[in-house]
C-alpha positions in Angstrom: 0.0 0.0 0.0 0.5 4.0 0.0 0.7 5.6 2.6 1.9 8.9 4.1 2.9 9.5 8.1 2.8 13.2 9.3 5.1 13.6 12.3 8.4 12.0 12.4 8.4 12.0 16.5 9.1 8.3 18.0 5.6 7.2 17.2 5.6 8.4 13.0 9.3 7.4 12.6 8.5 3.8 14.2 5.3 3.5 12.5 6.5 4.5 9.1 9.7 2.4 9.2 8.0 -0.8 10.2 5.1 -0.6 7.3 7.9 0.2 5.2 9.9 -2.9 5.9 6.6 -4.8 5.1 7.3 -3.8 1.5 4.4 -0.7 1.8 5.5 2.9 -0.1 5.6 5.3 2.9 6.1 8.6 2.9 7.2 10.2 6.4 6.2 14.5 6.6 7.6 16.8 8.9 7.5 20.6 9.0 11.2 20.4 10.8 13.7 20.7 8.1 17.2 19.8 10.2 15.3 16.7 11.5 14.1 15.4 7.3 18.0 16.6 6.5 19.2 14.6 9.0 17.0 11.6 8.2 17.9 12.0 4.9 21.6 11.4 6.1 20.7 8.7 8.1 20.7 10.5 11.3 17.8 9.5 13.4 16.4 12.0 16.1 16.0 9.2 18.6 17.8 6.3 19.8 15.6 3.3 20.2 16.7 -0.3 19.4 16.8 -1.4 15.8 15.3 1.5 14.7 18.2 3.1 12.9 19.0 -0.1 10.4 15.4 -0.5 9.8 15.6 3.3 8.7 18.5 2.9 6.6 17.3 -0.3 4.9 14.4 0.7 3.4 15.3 4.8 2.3 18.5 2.8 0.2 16.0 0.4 -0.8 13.3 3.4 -1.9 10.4 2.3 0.0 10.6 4.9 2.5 11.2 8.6 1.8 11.0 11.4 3.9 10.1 15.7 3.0 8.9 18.1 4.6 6.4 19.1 1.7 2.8 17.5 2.7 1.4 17.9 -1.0 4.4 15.8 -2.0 4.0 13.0 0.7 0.3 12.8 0.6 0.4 12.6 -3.4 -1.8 9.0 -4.2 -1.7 7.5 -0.9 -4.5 5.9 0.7 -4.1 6.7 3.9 -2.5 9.2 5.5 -1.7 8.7 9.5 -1.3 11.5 11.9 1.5 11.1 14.6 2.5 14.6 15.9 3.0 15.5 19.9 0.2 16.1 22.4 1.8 17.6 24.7 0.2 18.1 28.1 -1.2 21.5 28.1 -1.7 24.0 31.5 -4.3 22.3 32.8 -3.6 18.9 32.1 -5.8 18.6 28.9 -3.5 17.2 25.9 -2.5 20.3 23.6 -4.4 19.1 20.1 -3.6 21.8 18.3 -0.6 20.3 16.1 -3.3 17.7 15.3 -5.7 19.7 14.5 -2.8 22.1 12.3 -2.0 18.6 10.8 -5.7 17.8 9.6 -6.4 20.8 8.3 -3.2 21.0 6.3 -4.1 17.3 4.8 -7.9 19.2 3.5 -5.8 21.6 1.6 -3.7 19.0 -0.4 -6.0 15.8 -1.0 -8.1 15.3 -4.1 -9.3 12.4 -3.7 -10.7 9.5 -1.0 -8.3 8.9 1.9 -8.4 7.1 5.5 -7.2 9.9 7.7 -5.7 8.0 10.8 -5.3 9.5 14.5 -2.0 7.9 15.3 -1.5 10.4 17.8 -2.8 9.9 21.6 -5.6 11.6 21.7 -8.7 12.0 23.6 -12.1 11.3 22.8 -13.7 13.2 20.4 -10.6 14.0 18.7 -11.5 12.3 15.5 -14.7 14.2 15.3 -12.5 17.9 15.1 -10.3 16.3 13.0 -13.4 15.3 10.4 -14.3 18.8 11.1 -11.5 20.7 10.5 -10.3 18.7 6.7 -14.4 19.5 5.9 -13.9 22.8 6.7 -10.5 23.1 4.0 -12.5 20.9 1.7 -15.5 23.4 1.0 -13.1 26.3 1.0 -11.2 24.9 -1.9 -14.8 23.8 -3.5 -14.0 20.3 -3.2 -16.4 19.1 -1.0 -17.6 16.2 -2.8 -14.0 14.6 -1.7 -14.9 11.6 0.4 -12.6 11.1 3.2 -13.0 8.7 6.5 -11.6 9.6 9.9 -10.0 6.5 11.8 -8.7 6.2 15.4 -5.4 4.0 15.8 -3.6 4.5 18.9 -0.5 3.3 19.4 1.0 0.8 21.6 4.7 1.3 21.6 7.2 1.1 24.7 10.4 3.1 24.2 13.2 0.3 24.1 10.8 -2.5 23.0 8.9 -0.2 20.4 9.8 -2.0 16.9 9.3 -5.5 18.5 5.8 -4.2 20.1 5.1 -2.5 16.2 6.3 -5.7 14.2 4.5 -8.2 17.2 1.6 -6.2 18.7 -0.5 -7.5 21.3 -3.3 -6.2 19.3 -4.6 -3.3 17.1 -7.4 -0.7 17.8 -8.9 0.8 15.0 -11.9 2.4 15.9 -14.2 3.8 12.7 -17.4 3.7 11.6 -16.8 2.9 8.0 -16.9 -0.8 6.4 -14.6 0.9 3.9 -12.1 2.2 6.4 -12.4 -0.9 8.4 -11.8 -3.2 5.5 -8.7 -1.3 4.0 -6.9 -0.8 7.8 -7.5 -4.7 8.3 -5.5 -5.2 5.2 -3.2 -3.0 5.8 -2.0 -4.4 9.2 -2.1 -8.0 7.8 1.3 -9.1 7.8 1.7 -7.7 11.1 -1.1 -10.6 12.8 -0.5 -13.6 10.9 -0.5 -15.5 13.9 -4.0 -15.0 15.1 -6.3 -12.3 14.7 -5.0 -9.7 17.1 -7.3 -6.6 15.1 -9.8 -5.3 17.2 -12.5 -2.9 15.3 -14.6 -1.1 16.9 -16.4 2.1 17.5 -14.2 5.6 17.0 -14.8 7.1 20.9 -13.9 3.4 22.4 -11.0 3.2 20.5 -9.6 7.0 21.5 -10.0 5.8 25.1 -8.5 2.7 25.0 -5.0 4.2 24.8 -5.4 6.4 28.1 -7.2 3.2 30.1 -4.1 1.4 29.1 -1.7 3.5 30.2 -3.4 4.7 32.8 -3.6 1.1 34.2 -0.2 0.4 33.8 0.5 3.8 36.3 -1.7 2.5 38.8 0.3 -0.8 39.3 3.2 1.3 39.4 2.4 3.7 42.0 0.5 0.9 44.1 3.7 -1.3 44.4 6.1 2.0 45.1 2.9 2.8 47.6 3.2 -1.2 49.6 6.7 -0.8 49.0 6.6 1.9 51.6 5.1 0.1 54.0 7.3 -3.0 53.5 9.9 -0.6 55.1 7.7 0.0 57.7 7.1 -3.0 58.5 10.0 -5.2 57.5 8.4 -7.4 54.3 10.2 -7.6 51.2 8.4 -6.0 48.2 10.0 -8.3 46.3 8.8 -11.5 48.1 5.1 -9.6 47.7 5.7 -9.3 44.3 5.9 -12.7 43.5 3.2 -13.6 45.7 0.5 -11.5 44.1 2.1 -11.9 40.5 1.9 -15.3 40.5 -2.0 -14.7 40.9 -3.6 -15.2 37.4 -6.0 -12.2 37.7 -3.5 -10.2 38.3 0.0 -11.2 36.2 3.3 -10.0 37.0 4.1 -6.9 34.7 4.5 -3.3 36.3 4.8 -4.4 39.7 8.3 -3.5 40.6 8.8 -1.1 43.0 11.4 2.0 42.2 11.2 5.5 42.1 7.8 6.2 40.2 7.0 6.3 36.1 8.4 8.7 33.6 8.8 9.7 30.0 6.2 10.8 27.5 3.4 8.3 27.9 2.5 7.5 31.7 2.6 11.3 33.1 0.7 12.8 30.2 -1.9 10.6 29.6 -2.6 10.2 33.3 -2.8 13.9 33.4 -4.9 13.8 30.2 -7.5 11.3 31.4 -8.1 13.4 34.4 -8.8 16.1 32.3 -11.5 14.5 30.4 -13.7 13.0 33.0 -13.0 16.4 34.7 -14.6 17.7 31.2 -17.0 15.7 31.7 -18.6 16.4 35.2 -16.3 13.7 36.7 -14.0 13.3 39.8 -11.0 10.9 38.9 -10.2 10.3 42.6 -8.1 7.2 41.9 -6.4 8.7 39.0 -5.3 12.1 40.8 -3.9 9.6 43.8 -2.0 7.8 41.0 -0.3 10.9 39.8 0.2 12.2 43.2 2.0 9.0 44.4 4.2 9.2 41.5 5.4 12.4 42.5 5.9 11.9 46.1 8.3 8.7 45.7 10.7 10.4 44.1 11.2 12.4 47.5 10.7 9.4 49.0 14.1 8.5 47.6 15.7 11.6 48.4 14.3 11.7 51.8 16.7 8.0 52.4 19.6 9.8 51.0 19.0 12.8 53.4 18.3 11.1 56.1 21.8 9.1 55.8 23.7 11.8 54.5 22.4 14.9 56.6 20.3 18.2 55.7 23.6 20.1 54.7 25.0 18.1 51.3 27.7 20.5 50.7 30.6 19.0 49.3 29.1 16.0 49.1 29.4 14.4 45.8 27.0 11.7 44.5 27.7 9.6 41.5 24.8 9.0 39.3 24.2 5.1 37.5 21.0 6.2 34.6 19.8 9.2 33.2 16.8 8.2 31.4 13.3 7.5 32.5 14.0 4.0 31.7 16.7 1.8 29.8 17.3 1.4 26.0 16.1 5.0 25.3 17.7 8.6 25.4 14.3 9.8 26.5 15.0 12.3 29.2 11.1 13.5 29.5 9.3 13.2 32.8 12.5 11.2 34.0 12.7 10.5 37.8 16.7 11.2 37.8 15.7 15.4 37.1 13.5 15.3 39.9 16.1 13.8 42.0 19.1 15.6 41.1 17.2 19.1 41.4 16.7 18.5 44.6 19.8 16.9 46.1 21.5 19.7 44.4 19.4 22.5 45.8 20.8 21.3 49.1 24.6 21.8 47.6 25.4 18.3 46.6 27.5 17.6 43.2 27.0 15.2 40.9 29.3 12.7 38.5 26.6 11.1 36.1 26.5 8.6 33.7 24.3 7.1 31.2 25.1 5.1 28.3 22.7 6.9 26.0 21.0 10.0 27.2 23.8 12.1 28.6 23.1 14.7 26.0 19.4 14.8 26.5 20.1 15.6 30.2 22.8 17.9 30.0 20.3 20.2 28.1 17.5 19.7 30.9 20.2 20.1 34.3 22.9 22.0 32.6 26.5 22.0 33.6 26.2 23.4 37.3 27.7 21.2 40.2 27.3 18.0 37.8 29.8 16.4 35.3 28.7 13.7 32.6 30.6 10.7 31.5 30.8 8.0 29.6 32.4 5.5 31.8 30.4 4.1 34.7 33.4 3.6 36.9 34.8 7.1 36.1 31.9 8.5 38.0 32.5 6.4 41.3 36.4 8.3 42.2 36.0 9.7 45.2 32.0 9.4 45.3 30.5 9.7 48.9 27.2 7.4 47.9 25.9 5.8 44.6 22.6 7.3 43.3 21.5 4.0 40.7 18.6 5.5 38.7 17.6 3.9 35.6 17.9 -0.1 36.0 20.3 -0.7 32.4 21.7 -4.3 32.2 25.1 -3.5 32.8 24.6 -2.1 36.1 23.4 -5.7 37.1 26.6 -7.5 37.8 29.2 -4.8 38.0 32.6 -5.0 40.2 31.9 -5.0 43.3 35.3 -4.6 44.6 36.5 -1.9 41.6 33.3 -0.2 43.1 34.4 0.1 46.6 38.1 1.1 46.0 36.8 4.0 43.7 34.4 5.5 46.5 35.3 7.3 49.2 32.5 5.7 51.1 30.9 2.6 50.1 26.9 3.4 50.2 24.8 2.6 47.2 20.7 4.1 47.2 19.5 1.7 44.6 16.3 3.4 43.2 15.9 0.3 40.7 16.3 -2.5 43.6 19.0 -4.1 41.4 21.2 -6.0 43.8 19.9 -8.8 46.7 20.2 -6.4 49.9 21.8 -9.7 51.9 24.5 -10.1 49.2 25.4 -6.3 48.5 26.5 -6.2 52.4 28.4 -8.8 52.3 30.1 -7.0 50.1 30.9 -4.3 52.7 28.7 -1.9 51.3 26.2 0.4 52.9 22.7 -0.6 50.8 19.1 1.9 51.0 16.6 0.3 48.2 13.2 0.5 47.6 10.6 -1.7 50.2 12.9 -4.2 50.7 13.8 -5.9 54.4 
């Protein structure tokens, strides 16, 4: 098939390069020219696993070209998806209006029928402004006998794991209310569920929620573990024994129930936020929801409350060495990350910092700056002279480091595991002074 992708974020990139690599003509639009330049090149504006040859294979290959001219990209395709940002805007509500930009843009160019896809997370209701707005070009240019269909898509994508979740999805939403649209977006996605029917049609407002229940769901397990994980310390249980014990319960399953410090990047926070917004929109009170967001936020100073507690009030020349930048591993993203949060405020107390992260060092420079912290490259650079260990963001190589190289780099030998990496019993054996998260 044709098909163009407007938005060349993490979610149009991903999506365009994997329909590509199913043999489809894609098109990928953006109105940023350094970022089409650069693609052009073969420099990709994230980092996320496999991503980059799949790019590569199929722009030498032809089947996937990139411009920042919309009339171009959109010329005979079939369908054309929308997958720009939604940011969170002042109140919470997600900011629609480069969706909304991106529709009407698509009315001036199109001459003929087209499935218009909401890629983007969006609320519901979205897909009726966006049939509104391309009308709306339509009958200015006189053309509005042009038949078009409006189709909701979210997208199911974790940074890290996102071409693996594109190429094996654990389903596919498409909401519409069109045979047509229906017919033609079950094709399309095809190859992608040979092995059982994972496509799930249904109607347009269902679909556009579907995202923000998911996500939203997947934040409340979070914050409930981080929550019991609390009161483990209280009490002396092992989050980790609890863990197991409830996960191994078939109602409930054993994904998003490790305890650290909170959610982050550009899914959980907004679309939380988001959802809120709507039932608030809506005459509704999203009690749970607000205590979901508000028990994110308060375990990151949960964190740095262990570290002041141990290390006192006053952290001037202290100096912490930071394992993880990024919300989470295998990505640079930097957004909503934990590690700000907890830098910030360590550092408002006078502390200094020695970080490290194998990926995202230049995302977070550009969110902490340069004062009272260094970057590296090197894990163990950061650890000379280091009065604690801040671990962060749970990458694999932080799992079975050495131990011994560790201690004779530190000036004291106290690791705050945020990620509960290590077996408390084990790491003080090793003569090291261990703080985790809920665990005896």
């Amino acid at each position: 098939m044709k098909l163009a992708v407007v938005g060349t974020g993490y979610v149009g990139l991903v999506t365009g390069a994997c329909f590509a690599d199913m043999g489809n003509d894609v098109w990928c639009i953006d109105i940023d020219k350094k970022k089409i330049q650069g693609l052009q090149n073969g420099i990709l504006p994230i980092f996320e696993p496999g991503l980059e040859e799949i790019v590569k294979r199929n722009y030498d290959e032809g089947r996937l070209r990139f411009t920042t001219d919309l009339k171009e990209g959109l010329g005979g395709n079939r369908i054309a998806f929308i997958a720009v940002g939604t940011p969170s805007d002042e109140d919470g509500s997600a900011d629609l209006q480069h969706v909304i930009s991106a529709a009407r843009e698509v009315g001036r160019c199109i001459d003929e029928y087209i499935i218009i896809v909401d890629k983007s997370t969006v609320p519901v209701g979205t897909a009726a402004k966006v049939r509104r707005a391309v009308r709306e070009e339509l009958e200015k240019r006189g053309r509005g006998d042009i038949d078009f269909d409006v189709v909701s898509n979210p997208e199911f994508l974790k940074e890290g794991d996102a071409v693996e979740d594109f190429i094996r999805p654990d389903r596919v939403i498409i909401g519409t209310d069109s045979d047509r649209a229906a017919g033609i977006m079950r094709e399309l996605y095809s190859d992608f569920v040979r092995k059982g029917d994972r496509v799930i049609i249904m109607d347009i407002p269902s679909a556009e929620l579907t995202k923000y229940a998911a996500n939203a769901m997947l934040a409340a397990r979070i914050s409930f573990m981080n929550e019991l994980a609390q009161l483990c310390s209280a009490t002396g249980a092992d989050i980790e024994s609890v863990r197991k014990g409830i996960g191994a319960d078939s109602r409930i399953g054993s994904a998003f129930l490790y305890a650290g410090i909170g959610y982050g990047g550009s899914c959980f926070p907004k679309d939380v936020k988001a959802l809120i917004s709507t039932m608030k929109n809506h005459g509704l009170e999203a009690r749970m929801l607000a205590a979901v967001q508000e028990v994110n936020i308060l375990q990151r100073r949960y964190f740095t409350g262990m570290v002041i507690r141990h290390m006192g009030e006053d952290l001037h020349g202290k100096v912490f060495a930071v394992w993880g930048l990024a919300f989470k591993p295998q990505t640079d993203d930097m957004r909503e990350a934990p590690s700000v949060d907890i830098i910030k405020e360590l550092r408002a107390r006078g502390a200094r910092f020695r970080a490290y992260d194998p990926i995202a060092v230049a995302n977070a420079r550009n969110l902490l700056g340069d004062t009272n912290i260094e970057y590296s490259r090197n894990n163990y650079e950061v650890l000379e002279g280091a009065d604690a260990l801040l671990l962060l963001t749970e990458w694999h190589h932080f799992r079975k480091p050495d131990f011994d190289k560790m201690r004779s780099l530190m000036k004291s030998p106290v690791i705050f595991d945020g990620r509960n990496q290590y077996d408390p019993a084990k790491i003080k054996e090793q003569g090291f002074t261990y703080y985790c998260i809920g665990r005896a």
